[in-house]
C-alpha positions as CSV (number, residue, x, y, z in Angstrom):
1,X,2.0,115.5,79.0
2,X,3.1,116.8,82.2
3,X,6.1,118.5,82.7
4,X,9.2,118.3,84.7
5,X,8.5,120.8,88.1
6,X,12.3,121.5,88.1
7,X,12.6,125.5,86.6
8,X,15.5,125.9,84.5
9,X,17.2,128.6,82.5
10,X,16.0,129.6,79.3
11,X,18.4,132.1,77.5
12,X,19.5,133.3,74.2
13,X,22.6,135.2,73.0
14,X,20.8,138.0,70.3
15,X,23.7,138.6,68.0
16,X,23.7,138.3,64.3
17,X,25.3,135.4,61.8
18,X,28.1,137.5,61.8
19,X,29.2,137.8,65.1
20,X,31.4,134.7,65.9
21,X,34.5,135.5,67.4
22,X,38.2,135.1,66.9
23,X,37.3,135.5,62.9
24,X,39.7,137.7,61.5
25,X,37.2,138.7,58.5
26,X,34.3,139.3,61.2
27,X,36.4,141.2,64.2
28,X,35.0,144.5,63.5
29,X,32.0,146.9,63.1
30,X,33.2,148.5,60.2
31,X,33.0,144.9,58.7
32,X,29.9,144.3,60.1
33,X,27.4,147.2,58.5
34,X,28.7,145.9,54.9
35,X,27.1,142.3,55.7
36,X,23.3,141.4,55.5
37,X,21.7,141.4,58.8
38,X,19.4,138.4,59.7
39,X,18.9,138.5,63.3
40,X,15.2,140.4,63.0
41,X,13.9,137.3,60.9
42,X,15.7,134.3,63.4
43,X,14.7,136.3,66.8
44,X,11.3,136.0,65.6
45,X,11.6,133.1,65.0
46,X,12.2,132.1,68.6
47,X,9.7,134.6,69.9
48,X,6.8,132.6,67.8
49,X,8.5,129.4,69.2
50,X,8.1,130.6,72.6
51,X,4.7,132.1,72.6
52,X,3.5,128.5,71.4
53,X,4.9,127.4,74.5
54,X,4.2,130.4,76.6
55,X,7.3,130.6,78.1
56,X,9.8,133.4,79.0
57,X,12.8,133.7,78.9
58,X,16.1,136.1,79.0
59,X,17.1,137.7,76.0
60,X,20.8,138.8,75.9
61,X,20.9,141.3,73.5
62,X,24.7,142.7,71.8
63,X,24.2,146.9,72.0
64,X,25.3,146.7,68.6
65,X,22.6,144.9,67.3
66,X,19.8,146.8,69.8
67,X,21.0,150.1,68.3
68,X,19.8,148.9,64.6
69,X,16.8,147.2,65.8
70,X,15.4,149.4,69.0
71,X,11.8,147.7,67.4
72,X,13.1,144.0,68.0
73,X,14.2,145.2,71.5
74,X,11.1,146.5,72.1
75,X,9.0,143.4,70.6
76,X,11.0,141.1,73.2
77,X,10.3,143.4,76.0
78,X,6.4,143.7,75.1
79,X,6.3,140.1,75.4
80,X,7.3,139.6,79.0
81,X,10.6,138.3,78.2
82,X,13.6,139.6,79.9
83,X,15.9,142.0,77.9
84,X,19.5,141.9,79.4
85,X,23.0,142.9,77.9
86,X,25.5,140.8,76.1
87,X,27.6,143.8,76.5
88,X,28.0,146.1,73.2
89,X,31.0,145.2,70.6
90,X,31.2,141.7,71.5
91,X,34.6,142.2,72.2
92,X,35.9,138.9,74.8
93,X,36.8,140.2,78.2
94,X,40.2,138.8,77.8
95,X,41.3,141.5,75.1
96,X,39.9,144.8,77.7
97,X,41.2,146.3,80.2
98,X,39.2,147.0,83.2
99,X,37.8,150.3,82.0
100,X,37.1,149.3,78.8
101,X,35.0,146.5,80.0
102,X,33.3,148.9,82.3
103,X,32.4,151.2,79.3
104,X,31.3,148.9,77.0
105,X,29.3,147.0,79.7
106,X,27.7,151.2,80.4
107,X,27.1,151.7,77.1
108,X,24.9,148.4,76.6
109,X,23.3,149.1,79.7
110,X,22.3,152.8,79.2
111,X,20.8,151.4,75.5
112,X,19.0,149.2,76.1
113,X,17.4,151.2,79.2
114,X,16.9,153.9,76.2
115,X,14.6,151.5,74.5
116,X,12.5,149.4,77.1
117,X,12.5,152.6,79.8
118,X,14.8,149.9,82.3
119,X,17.8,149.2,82.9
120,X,18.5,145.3,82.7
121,X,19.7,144.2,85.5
122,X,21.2,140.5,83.8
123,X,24.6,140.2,82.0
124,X,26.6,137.7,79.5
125,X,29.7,138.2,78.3
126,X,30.5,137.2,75.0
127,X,32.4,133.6,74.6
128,X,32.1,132.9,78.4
129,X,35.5,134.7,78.7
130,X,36.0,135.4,82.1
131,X,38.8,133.8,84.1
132,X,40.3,133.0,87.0
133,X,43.3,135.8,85.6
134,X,40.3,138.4,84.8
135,X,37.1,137.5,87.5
136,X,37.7,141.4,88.2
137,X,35.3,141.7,86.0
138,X,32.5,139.9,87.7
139,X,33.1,142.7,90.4
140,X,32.5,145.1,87.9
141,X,29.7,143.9,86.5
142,X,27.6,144.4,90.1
143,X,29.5,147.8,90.0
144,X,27.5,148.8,87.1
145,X,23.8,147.3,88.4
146,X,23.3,144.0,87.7
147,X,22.1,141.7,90.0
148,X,22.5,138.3,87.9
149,X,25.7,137.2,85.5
150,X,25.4,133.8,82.8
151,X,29.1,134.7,81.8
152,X,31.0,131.1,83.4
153,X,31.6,128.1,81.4
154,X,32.4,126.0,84.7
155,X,35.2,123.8,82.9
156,X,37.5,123.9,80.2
157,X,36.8,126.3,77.0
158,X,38.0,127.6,73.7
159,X,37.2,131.5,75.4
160,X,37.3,130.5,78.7
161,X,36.3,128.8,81.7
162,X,36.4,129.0,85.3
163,X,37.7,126.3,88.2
164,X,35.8,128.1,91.3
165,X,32.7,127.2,89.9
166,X,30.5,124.0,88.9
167,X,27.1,124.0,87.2
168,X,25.1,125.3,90.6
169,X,23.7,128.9,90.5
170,X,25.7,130.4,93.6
171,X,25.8,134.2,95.2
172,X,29.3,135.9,94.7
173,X,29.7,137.9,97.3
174,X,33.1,140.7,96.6
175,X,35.4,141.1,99.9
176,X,36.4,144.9,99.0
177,X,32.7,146.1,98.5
178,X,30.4,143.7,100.0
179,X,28.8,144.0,96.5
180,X,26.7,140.9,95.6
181,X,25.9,139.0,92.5
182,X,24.3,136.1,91.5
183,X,25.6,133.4,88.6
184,X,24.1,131.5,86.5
185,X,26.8,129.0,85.1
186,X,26.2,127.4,81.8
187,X,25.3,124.4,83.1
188,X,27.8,121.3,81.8
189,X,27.7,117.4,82.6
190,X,30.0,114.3,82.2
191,X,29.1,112.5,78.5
192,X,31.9,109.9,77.6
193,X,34.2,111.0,80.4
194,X,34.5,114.1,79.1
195,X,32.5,117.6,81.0
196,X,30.4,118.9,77.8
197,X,27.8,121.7,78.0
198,X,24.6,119.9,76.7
199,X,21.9,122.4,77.3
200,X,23.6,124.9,74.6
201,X,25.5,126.0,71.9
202,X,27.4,122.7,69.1
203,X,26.7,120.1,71.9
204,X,23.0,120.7,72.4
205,X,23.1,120.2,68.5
206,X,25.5,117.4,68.3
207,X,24.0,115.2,71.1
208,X,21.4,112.9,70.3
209,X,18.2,114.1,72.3
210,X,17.7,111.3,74.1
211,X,20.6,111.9,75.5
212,X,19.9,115.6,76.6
213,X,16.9,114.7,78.4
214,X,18.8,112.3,80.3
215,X,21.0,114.7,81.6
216,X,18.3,117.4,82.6
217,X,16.5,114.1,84.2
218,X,19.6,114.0,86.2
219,X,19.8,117.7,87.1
220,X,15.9,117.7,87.9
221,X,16.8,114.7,90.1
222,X,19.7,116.2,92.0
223,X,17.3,119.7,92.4
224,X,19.7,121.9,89.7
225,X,18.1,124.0,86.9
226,X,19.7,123.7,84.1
227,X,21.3,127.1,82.9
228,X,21.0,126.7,78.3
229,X,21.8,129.0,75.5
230,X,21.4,129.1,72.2
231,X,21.9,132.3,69.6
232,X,19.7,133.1,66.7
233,X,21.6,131.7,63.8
234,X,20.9,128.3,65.0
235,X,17.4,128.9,63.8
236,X,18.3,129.5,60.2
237,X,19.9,126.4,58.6
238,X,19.5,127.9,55.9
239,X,21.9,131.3,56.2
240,X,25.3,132.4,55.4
241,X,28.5,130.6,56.8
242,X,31.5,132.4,57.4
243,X,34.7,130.8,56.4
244,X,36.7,129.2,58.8
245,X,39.0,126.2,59.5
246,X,37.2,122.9,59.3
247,X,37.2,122.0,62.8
248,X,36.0,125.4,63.9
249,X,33.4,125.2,61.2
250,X,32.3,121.9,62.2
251,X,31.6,123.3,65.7
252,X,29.7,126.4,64.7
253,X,27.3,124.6,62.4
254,X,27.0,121.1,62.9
255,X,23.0,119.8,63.0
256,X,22.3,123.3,62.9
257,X,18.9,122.2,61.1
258,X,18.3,120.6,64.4
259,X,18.6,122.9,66.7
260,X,14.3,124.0,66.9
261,X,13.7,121.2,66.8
262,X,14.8,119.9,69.7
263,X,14.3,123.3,71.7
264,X,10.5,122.8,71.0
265,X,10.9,119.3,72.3
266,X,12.4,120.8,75.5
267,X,9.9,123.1,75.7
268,X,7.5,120.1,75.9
269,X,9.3,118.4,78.5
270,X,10.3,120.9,80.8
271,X,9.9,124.1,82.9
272,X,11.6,127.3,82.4
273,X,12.0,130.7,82.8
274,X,14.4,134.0,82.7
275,X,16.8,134.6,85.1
276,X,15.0,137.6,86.9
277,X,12.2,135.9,87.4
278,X,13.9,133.3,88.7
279,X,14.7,134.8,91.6
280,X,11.5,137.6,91.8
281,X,8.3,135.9,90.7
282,X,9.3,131.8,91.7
283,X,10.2,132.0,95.1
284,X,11.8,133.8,98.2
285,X,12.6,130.7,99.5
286,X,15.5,130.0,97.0
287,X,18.7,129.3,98.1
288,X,22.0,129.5,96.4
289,X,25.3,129.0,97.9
290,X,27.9,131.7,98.6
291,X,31.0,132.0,97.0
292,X,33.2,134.8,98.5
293,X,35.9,136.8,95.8
């Protein structure tokens, strides 16, 4: 079957079964040593998923987790996928100041750089919680080397979201620096009227598959890569649930059986790739709009 020559996005959140937020019985790291750690066994899981496939893709890894398994970091990186940061306590941006954002952003940085002898040069936030009240911190985030940030949810969002910006990968340029960075928006579509994010997260479980092709049909068609993510719990239907309210719960774990499923399908069907490569090994000739902050 020959694939779709659109390149799209292929990343994954590595953080453990734990690490949802806005859980008051999950909100710290104290909590988080006393609890069984399964992200080792579901990470390789979607290593042997993409090696079937032999595609790459960015990995962004929680300093928390890379500090209690520097051998999973390095099995990722000795694989040619890309290793980038997902910052280190998975704290949301909304609840730091500036400097603590900065420091937990250095800290996952100068890890993970400890293990694979590089610094990344990709960033997510957790919960896609930067704002139009905090983008500061997308300035920061160039301040401290990164070329590329996946941290916008380009709509409305429990953690977030962000009105500059739509579903196309654009080039922030910052007025007070001239610093540059590039974004990678998760990318979201119209479904029943309403903007949903089907390449990632509850909706790429909820939605019927058919229906996720269509819309990556229509992104291939109107030239957009489509920007997905998905976290390693989704790849064990079979692990521990954390209490929470119903509708909360409902989100974190509906069709969660489905969830390789339908990434291998995708694999099948489509092209993608990490978000360095992207931009280093595709083409020069790439263009992304500039948006100036």
């Amino acid at each position: 079957m020959n694939k779709s020559n659109n390149c799209n996005l292929l990343t994954f959140d590595i953080e453990d079964w734990f690490h949802i937020l806005d859980l008051p019985g999950t909100n710290s790291a104290n909590q988080w040593e006393e609890l069984e750690s399964r992200v080792k066994k579901n990470t390789n899981k979607i290593l042997d998923l993409l090696d079937q496939y032999q595609t790459k893709a960015t990995f962004f890894i929680l300093g928390w987790i890379a500090e209690r398994h520097p051998d999973l970091v390095l099995e990722i990186y000795k694989k040619g996928h890309e290793v980038a940061s997902h910052g280190y306590g998975h704290q949301m941006v909304t609840s730091l100041s500036k400097n603590e954002f900065r420091q937990d952003l250095l800290k996952s940085r100068e890890i993970l750089k400890n293990i694979t002898g590089e610094y990344p040069v990709s960033y997510r936030c957790p919960g896609f919680s930067i704002t139009r009240e905090n983008d500061w911190a997308l300035e920061e985030i160039s301040k401290c080397g990164f070329l590329y940030d996946a941290s916008i949810y380009p709509g409305k969002h429990g953690h977030g979201g962000h009105p500059l910006f739509d579903s196309k990968i654009v080039k922030i340029q910052f007025k007070a620096t001239k610093n540059e960075l590039v974004e990678f928006p998760v990318s979201v579509a119209s479904i029943l009227g309403k903007e949903m994010c089907f390449s990632g997260g509850g909706y790429l479980r909820l939605l019927p598959l058919f229906l996720i092709k269509r819309k990556f049909n229509e992104f291939a068609t109107a030239d957009k890569s489509v920007v997905t993510y998905l976290h390693p719990r989704e790849f064990d239907p079979k692990g521990p649930k954390l209490d929470m309210p119903l509708k909360r719960k409902f989100r974190c774990y509906v069709n969660v059986e489905s969830a390789e499923k339908k990434m291998s399908r995708l694999l099948q069907l489509y092209n993608f790739t990490s978000l360095k490569k992207y931009f280093s090994h595709l083409s020069s000739s790439i263009h992304c709009e500039k948006l100036i902050l």
